[in-house]
C-alpha positions as CSV (number, residue, x, y, z in Angstrom):
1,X,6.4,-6.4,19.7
2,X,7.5,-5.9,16.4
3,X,5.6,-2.2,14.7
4,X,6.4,-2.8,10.6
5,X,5.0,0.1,8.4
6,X,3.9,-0.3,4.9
7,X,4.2,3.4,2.7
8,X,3.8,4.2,-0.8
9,X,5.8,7.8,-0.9
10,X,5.1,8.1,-5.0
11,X,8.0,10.0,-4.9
12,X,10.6,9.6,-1.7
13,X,12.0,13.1,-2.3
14,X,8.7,15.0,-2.3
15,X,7.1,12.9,0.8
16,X,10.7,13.7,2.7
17,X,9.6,17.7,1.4
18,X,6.2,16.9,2.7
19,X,7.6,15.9,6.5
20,X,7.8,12.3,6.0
21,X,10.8,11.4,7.9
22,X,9.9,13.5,10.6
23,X,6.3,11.6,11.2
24,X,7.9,8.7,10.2
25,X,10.4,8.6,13.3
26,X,8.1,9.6,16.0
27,X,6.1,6.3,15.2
28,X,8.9,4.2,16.7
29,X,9.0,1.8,14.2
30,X,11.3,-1.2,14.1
31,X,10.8,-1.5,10.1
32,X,9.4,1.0,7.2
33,X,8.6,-0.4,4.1
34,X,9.1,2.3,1.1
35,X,7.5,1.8,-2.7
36,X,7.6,4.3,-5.5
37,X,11.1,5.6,-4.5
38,X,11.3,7.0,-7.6
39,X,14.9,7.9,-7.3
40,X,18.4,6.5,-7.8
41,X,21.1,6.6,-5.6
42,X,22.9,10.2,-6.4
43,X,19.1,11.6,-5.6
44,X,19.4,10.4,-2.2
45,X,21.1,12.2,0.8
46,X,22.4,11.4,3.6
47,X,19.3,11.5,5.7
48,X,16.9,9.6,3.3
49,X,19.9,6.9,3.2
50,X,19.9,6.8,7.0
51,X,17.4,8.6,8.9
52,X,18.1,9.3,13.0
53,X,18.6,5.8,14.4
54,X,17.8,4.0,11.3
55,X,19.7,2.3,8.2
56,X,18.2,2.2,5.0
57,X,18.5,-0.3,1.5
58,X,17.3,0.1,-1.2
59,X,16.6,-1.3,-4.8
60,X,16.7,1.0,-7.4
61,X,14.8,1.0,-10.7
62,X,17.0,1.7,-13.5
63,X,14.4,4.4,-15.1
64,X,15.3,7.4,-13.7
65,X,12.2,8.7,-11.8
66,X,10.4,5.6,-11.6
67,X,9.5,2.6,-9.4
68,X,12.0,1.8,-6.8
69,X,11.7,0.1,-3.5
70,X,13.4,0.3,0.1
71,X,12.9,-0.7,3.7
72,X,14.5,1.4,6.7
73,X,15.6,-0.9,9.9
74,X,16.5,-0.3,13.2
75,X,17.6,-3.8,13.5
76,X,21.0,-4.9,11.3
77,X,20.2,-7.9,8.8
78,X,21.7,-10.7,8.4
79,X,21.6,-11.0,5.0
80,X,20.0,-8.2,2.5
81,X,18.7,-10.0,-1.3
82,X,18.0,-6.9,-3.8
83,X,15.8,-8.4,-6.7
84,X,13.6,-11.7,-7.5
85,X,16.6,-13.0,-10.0
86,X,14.1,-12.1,-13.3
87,X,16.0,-9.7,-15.5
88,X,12.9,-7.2,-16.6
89,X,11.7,-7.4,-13.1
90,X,14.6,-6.6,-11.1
91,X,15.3,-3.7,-13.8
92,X,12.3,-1.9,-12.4
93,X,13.5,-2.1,-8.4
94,X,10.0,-4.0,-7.5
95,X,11.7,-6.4,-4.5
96,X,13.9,-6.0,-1.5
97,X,14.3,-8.3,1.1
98,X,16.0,-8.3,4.7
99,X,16.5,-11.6,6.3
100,X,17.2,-11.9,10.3
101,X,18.3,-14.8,11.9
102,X,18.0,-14.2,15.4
103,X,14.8,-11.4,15.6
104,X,12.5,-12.0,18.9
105,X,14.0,-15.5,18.6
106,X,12.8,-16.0,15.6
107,X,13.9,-16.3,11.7
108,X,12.6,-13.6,9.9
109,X,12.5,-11.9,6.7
110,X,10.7,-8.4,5.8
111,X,9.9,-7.6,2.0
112,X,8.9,-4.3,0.5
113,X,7.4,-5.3,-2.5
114,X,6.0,-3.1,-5.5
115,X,4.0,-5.2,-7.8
116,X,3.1,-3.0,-11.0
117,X,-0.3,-1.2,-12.5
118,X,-1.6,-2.2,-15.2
119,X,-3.6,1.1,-15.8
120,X,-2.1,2.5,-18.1
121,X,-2.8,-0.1,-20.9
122,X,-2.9,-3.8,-22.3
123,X,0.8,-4.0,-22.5
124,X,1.5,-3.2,-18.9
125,X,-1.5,-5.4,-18.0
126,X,0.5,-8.7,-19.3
127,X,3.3,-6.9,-18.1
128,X,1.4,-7.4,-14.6
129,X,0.5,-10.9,-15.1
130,X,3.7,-12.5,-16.2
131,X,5.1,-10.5,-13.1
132,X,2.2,-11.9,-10.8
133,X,3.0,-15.5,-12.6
134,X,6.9,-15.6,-11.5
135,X,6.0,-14.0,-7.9
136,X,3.5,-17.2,-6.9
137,X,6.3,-19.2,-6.9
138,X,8.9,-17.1,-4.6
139,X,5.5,-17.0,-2.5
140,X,5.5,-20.5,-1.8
141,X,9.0,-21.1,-1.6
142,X,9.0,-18.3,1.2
143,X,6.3,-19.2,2.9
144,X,7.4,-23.5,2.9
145,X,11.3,-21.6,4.0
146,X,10.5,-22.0,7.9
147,X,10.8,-18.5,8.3
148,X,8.4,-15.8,9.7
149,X,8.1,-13.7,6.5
150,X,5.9,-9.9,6.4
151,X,5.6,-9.0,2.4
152,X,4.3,-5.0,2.5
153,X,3.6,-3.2,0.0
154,X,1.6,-1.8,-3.0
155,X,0.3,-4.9,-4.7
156,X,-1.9,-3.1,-6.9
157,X,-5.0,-4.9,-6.1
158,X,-7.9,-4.8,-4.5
159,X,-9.0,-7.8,-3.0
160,X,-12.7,-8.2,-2.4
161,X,-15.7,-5.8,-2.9
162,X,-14.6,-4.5,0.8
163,X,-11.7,-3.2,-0.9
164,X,-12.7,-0.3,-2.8
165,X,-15.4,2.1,-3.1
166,X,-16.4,1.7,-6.7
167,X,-16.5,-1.6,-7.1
168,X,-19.3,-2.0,-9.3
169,X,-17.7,0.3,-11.9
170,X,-14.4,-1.3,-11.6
171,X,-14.7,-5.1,-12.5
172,X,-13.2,-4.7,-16.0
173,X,-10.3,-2.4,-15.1
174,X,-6.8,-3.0,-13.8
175,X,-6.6,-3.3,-10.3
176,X,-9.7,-5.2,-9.6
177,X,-10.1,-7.5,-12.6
178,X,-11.6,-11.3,-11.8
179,X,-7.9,-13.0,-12.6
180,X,-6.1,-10.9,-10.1
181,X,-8.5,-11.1,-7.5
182,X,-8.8,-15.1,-7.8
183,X,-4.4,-15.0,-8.0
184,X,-4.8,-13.5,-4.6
185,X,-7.5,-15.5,-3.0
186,X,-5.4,-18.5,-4.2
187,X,-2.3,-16.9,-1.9
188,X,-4.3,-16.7,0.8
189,X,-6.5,-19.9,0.7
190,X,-4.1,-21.9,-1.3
191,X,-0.8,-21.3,0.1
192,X,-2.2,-19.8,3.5
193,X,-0.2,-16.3,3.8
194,X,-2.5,-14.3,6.1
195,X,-4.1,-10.8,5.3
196,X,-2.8,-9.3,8.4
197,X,-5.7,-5.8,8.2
198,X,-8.1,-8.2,7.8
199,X,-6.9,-10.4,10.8
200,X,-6.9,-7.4,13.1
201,X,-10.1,-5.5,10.9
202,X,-12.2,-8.4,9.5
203,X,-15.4,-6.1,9.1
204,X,-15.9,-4.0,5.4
205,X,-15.0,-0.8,6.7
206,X,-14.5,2.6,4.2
207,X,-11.9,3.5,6.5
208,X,-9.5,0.2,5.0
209,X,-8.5,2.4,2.1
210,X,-5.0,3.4,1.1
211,X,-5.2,5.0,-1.9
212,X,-7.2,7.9,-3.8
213,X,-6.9,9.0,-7.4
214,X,-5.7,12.2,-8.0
215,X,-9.0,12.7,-10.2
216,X,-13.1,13.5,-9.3
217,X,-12.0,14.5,-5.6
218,X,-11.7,11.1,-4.7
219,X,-9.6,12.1,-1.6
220,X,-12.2,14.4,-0.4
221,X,-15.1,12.1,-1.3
222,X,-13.3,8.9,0.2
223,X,-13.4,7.2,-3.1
224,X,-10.5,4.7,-2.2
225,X,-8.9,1.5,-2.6
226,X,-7.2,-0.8,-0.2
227,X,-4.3,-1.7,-2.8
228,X,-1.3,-1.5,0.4
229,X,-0.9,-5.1,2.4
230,X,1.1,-6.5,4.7
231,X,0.9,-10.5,3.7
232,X,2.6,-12.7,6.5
233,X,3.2,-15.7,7.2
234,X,0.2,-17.1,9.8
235,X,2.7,-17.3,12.8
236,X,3.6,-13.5,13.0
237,X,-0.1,-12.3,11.1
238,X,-1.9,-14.3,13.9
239,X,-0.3,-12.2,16.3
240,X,-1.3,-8.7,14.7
241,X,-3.2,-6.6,17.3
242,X,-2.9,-2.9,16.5
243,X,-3.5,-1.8,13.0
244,X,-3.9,1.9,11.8
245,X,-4.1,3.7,8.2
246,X,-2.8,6.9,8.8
247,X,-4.4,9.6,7.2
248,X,-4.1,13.0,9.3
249,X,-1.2,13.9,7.1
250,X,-0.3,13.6,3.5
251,X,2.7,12.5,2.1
252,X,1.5,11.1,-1.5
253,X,-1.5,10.0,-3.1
254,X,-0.9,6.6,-0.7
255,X,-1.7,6.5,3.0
256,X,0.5,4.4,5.7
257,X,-0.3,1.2,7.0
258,X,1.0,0.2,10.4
259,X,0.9,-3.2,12.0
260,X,1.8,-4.0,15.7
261,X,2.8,-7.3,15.9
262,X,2.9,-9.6,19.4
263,X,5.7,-11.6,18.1
């Protein structure tokens, strides 16, 4: 069994001040996928680098207190590949892959992925897009590579009408609009990567949520958005069983997702 958790920490220094790492390693984890870092390397001490019985990597933005990505392992990779090779991507620490050779017998590669909002206007919307453009590619070279391949992270979308509370009131904004729901459809129907919550949770549920605005109470009203994945490959999705959002504690404006995997 492979257990691969998916966390936004919008911050890792304040979730680590909010008892992250503490939570984090009595779920006994083999990976933890980390977005929003927002940090650089002299922010980060010894213990976010390498929490008790774990090593961590990382891909920095180059804005200080922005973006960021990183992925703690118990297992030592193979090979570690920091960035998608696109200049303005890479700058903003969106991608970080670790690649296994031999993992449950199998060749495997974990991503934590941050794709960006485009909330906060039109510029960062085609910002978005030409990002989402260049990543369908990488998509389908990974997933034609042979390899067992688990993407988490914040994608910034939500997928279906399932996917978020408001959905009727959110069809012309960021995070829902048509193009980036189709460009997600098309990687699962198209180049067959599997939705591994909805393998194990097929069912609208409120309860798929991992994110709440920090405005209108939508925390305490449940007014969320499923906007964290974990997108896999169909051997290892297919063999998702045990899948949680944990929400009893609070470590950003995100809430974990954790897979179990039968791999």
């Amino acid at each position: 069994m492979l257990r691969i958790i998916s966390a936004n920490l919008n911050g890792i220094r304040s979730a680590v001040n909010k008892g992250f790492l503490p939570w984090m390693q009595k779920q006994n984890a083999d990976f933890i996928c980390l977005q929003e870092l927002k940090a650089q390397e002299a922010d980060m001490t010894p213990e976010m680098h390498a929490p008790n019985g774990y090593q961590g990597y990382f891909h920095y933005a180059e804005k200080k207190g922005y973006s960021g990505v990183g992925i703690y392992t118990k297992h030592k990779p193979d090979n570690v590949i920091i960035g998608l090779g696109h200049a303005d991507i890479d700058a903003e620490g969106r991608y970080i892959e670790l690649q296994f050779e031999n993992l449950e017998g199998k060749k495997v590669s974990i991503v934590s992925l941050y794709l960006p909002s485009g909330s906060s206007g039109e510029d960062r919307q085609q910002v978005k897009f030409s990002v989402m453009d260049r990543f369908y590619p990488h998509l389908e070279a990974l997933k034609a590579s042979g390899r067992e391949v688990v993407v988490c992270g914040d994608w910034n979308i939500a997928h279906q009408e399932a996917d978020l509370k408001n959905w009727k009131g959110n069809k012309k904004n960021s995070g829902f609009l048509p193009e980036e729901r189709a460009w997600m459809t098309d990687i699962f129907s198209k180049l067959g990567w599997i939705d591994a919550y909805r393998k194990v949770h097929p069912e609208t549920t409120e309860e798929c949520y991992t994110w709440w605005s920090n405005r209108g109470a939508a925390w305490d009203k449940n007014v969320g958005w499923r906007i964290d994945y974990q997108v896999t490959t169909p051997g290892i999705g297919n063999s998702a069983e045990q899948c949680q959002i944990y929400k009893a504690e609070r470590f950003s404006d995100h809430a974990p997702l954790i897979i179990d995997y039968m791999i």
